[in-house]
C-alpha positions in Angstrom: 93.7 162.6 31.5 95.7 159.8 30.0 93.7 156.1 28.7 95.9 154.4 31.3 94.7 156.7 34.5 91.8 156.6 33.6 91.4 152.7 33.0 92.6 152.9 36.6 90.1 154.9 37.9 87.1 152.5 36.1 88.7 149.5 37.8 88.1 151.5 41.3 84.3 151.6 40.8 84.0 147.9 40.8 80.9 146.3 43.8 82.0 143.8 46.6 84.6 141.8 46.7 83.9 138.5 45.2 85.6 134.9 45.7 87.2 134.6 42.7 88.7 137.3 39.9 89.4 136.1 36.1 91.5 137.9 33.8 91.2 138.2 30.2 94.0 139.7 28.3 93.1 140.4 24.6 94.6 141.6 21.5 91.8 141.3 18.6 90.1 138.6 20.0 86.9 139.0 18.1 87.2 135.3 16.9 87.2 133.3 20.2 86.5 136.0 23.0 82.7 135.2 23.0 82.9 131.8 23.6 85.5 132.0 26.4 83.4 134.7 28.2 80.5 132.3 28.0 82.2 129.8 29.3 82.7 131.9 32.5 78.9 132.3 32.6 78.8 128.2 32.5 80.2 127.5 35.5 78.9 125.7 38.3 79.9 128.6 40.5 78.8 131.8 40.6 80.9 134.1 43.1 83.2 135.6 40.5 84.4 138.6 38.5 85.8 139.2 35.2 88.4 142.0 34.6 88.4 142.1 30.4 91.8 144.3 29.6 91.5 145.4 25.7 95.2 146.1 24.4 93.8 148.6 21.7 91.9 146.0 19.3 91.2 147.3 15.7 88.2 144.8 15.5 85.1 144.0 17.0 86.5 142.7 20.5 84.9 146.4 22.3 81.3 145.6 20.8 81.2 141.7 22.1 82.9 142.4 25.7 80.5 145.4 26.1 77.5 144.0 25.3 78.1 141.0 27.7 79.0 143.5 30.1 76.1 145.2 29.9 74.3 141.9 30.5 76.1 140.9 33.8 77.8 143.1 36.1 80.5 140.6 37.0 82.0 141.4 34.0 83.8 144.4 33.5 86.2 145.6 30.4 88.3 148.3 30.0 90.0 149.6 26.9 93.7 150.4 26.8 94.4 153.4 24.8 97.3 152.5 23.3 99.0 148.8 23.3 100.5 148.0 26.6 102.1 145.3 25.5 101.1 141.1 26.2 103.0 140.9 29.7 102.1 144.5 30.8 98.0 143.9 29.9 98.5 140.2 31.9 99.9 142.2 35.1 97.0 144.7 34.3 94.1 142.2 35.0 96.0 140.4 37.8 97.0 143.9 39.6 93.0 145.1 39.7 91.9 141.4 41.0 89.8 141.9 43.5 88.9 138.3 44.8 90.5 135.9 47.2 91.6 133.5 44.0 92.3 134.3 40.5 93.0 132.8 36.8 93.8 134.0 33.8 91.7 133.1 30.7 93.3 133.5 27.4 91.0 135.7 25.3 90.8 132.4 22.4 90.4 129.5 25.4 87.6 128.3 27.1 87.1 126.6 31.0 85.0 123.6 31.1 81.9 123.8 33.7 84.0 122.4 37.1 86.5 124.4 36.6 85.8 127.4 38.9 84.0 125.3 41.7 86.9 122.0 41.6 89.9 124.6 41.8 88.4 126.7 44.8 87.0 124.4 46.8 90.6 122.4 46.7 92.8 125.8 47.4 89.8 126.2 50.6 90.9 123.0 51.6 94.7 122.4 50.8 96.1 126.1 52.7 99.6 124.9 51.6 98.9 125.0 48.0 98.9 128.0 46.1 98.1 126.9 42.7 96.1 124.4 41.4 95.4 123.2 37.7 93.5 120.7 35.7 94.1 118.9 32.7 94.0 120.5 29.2 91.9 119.6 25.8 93.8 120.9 23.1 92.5 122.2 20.1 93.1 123.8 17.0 92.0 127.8 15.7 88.9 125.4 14.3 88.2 123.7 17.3 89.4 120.4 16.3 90.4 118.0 18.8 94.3 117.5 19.1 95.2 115.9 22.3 94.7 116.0 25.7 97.5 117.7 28.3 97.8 115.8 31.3 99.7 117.2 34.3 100.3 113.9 36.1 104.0 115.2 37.0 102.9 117.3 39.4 100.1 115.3 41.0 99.5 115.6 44.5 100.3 112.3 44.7 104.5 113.0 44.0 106.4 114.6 46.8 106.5 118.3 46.3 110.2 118.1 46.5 110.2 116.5 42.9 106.7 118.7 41.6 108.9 121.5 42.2 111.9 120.6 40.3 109.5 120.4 37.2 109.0 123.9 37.1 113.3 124.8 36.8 113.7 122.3 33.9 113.8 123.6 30.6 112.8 122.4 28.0 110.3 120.5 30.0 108.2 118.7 27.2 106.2 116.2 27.0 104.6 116.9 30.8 104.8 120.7 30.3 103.7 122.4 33.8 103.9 125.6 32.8 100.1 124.8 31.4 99.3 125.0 35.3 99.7 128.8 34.5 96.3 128.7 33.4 94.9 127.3 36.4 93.6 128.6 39.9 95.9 130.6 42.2 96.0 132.9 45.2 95.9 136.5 44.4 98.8 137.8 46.1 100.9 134.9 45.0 100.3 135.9 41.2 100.9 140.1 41.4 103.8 138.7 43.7 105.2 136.7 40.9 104.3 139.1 38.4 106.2 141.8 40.1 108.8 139.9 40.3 109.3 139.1 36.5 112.4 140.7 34.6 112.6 140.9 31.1 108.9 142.0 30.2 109.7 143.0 26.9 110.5 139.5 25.9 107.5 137.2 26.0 109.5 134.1 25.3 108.6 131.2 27.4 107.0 133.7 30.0 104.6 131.2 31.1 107.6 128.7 32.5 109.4 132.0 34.0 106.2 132.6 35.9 105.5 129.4 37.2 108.8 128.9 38.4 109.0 131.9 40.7 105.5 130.9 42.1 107.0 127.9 42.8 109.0 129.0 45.0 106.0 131.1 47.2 104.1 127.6 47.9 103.0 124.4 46.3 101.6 123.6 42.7 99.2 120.8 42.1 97.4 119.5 39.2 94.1 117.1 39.6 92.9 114.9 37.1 90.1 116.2 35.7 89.9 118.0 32.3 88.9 121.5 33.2 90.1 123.9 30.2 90.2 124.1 26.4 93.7 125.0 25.3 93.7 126.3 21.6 96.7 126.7 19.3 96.3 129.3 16.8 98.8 130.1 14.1 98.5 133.7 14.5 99.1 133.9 17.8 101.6 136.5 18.9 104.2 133.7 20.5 103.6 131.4 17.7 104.1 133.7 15.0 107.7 134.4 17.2 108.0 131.1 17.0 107.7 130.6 13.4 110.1 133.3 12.1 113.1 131.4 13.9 111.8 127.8 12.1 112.0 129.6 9.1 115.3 130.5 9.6 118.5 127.5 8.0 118.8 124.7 9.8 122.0 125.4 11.5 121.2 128.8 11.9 117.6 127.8 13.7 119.8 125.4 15.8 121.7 128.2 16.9 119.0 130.3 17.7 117.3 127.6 20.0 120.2 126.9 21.8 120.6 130.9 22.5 117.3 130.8 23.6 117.5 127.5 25.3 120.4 129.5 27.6 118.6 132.6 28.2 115.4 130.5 29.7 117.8 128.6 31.8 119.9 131.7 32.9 116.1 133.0 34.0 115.1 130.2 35.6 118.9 130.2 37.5 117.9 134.1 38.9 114.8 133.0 40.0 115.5 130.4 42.2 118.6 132.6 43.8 116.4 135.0 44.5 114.0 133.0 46.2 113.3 133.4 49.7 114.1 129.4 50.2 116.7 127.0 51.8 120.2 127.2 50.9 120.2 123.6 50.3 117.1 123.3 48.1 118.2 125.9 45.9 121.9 123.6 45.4 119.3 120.8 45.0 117.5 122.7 42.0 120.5 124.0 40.8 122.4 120.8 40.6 119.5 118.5 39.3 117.5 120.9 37.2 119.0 123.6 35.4 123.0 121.7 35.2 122.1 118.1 35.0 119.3 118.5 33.1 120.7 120.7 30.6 123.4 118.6 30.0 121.2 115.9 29.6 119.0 117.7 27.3 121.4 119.4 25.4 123.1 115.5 24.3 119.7 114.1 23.4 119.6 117.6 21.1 123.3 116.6 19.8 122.9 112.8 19.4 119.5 113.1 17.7 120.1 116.2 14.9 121.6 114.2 12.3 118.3 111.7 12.1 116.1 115.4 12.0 118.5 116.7 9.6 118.0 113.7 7.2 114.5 114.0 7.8 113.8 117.5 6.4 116.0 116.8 3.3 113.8 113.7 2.5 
């Protein structure tokens, strides 16, 4: 019987349905995965599961999710046998969800108190909303305070005709929605988006491809309450990808942005094609997001390299 069947099979012998299922993804998480799991067992609300997905850790991750396990039977982990890969072991959580909601939690992040009982009581009450995030504390591998991520783009306060176009422009710093990845969604919205995901191999920016497409299913709103700790680690499997292209000459890291600028917008271009919306709000999108946008974007890139150029020589 292979790992992956059998994974299957423990995922089958789970109890009643509960309101809410959190995934955990992790990779040798042994550093942070304790406190993010206890951070679960913090909240204010208590109707909840957590499907732990191990992607064949060589450290101590088994020994700290099994003992917590063994504490609580909300939580259950399984262990791949062999690595899945980072997209594959997110759609493994998120297929096995059980509960009416679900989130992801990032094996190394951590959800404030509120955070389960604020984002289910507003999805209860807002039907066409199907995703709903907080803000964001941000933090470094030590824990060390860097800034605070504020989604007020996509408030419920702005028309959902412009929250929406945030989600097809790329590069989308400084309001970043794709952090509303980490929020609260309806079930069959996520595996829906999942499912629909190409390119799983490349883990590039899969957080904005993802929120894109469920934009398209239904509304995305952020309220303004801090509800999750964010960290940035430097050996993080995206940042690490991330760091191999700085490293590269300038011109040639230039290049490589721009390549990958394209690809992301090419992406975001099939998703919204795709989508099962109006003929004249995907010209909209089309028009104002990923053309003017890119044009815009790509000029600020031009007009401004010279000034970062100097600045790295200095």
């Amino acid at each position: 019987m292979t790992s992956q069947i059998m994974a299957e099979e423990k995922c089958q012998h789970m109890s009643a349905r509960p309101k809410v299922s959190i995934g955990v993804p992790v990779h040798n998480g042994a550093q942070y995965i304790q406190e993010a799991l206890e951070s679960v067992l913090a909240q204010n609300f208590n109707d909840f599961e957590v499907i732990i997905s191990d992607n064949a850790s060589k450290d101590a991750t088994e020994e700290i999710c099994e003992k917590i396990c063994r504490k609580d039977p909300r939580f259950h982990y399984i262990r791949q046998g062999a690595n899945i890969g980072m997209i594959r072991n997110f759609e493994f959580v998120a297929a096995h969800a059980r509960g009416e909601y679900f989130a992801f939690l990032a094996h190394d992040d951590a959800l404030l108190p509120d955070f389960l009982q604020d984002t289910s009581e507003y999805l209860d009450k807002n039907l066409a909303v199907v995703a709903v995030s907080g803000d964001s504390i941000v933090v470094d591998s030590y824990g060390v305070h860097l800034e605070y991520v504020k989604l007020e783009s996509i408030r419920a306060a702005v028309p959902w005709r412009r929250r929406r176009r945030r989600f097809f422009i790329f590069p989308c710093f400084p309001d970043r929605p794709y952090f509303s990845i980490y929020g609260l969604m309806r079930t069959e919205v996520v595996k829906g988006a999942l499912k629909a995901l190409r390119d799983k191999d490349q883990i590039d920016c899969t957080d904005t491809k993802i929120m894109a497409i469920i934009a398209t299913y239904g509304q995305i709103v952020s309220i303004p309450y801090v509800l999750r700790k964010y960290r940035i680690r430097d050996a993080s499997e995206s940042k690490q990808i991330m760091k191999n292209k700085i490293r590269k000459a300038a011109i040639l890291r230039i290049i490589i942005r721009n390549i990958d600028y394209v690809k992301t917008r090419i992406s975001l271009l099939n998703i919204i094609v795709a989508a099962n919306i109006s003929i004249f709000v995907k010209l909209e999108i089309i028009a104002v997001c990923i053309i003017i946008n890119s044009i815009k974007s790509d000029i600020i890139e031009f007009i401004t390299l010279p000034n970062r150029a100097n600045r790295r020589r200095s």
